[in-house]
N, C-alpha and C positions, 0 to 999 in steps of 0.2 A: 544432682548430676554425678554420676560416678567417675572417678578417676580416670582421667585420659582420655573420658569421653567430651567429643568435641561439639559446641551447639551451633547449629547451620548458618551459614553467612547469608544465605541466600540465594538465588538461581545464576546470577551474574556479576561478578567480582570487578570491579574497574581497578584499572593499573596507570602509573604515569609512566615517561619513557625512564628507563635506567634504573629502574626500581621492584624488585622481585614481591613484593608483598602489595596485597591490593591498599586502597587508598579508602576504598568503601563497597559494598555490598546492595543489592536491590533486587526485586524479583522480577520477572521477564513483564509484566507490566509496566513497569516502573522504566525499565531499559526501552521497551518500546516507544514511551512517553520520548524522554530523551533522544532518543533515535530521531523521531519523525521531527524535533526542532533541527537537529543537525542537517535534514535531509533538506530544511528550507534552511539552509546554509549559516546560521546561526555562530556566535564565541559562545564562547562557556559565559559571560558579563549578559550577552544579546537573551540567551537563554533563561539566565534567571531572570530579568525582566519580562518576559514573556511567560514564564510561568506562574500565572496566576493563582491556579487550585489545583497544584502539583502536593504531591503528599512530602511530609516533613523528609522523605529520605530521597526524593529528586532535589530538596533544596540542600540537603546535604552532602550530597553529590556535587553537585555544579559549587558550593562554597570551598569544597574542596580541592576541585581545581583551580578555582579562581585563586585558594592561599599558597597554591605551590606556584603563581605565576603564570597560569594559563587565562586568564581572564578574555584577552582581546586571541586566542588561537581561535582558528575553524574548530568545533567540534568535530570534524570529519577528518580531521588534517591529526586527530588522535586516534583515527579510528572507528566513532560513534557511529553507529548508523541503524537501522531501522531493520529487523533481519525478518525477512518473512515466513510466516510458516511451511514449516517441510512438508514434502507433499506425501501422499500416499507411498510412491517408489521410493521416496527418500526413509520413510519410516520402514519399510520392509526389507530393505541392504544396507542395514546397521550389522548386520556380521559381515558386509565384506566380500559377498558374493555379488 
């Protein structure tokens, strides 16, 4: 890796409140996975026990919250949610017009 050169976190950065640097990292699958428990109203505790055959970086996520204290919070009540794909118009006024 060259110098200063930075290697990818991944497509979605999770943050807690009060806290500028992410807590962990996942790709937009991974975030959807999570998402769709939070949308069936789920804690960060509710969720890891429901994920059964989540990949080792949604348990790492969700352990993550749980060690800063979030354990019994809504995942929704952080944020979490389930974001649906953009649609065609959405994809073609990314400049703003």
């Amino acid at each position: 890796m060259a110098r200063g050169a930075r290697r990818s976190r991944g497509d979605v950065l999770w943050f807690v409140p009060g806290r500028k640097t992410p807590i962990a990292a996942s790709t937009a699958a991974e975030s959807l996975t999570l998402g769709l428990l939070a949308e069936q109203g789920h804690t960060f505790a509710s969720a890891r026990d429901a994920l059964t055959y989540g990949s080792p970086e949604e348990h790492a996520i969700l352990a993550a919250y749980i060690e800063r204290g979030y354990a019994d919070t809504k995942m929704q009540d952080l944020g979490v949610q389930a974001d649906a794909e953009p649609t065609w118009g959405e994809m073609l006024n990314t400049n703003g017009n």
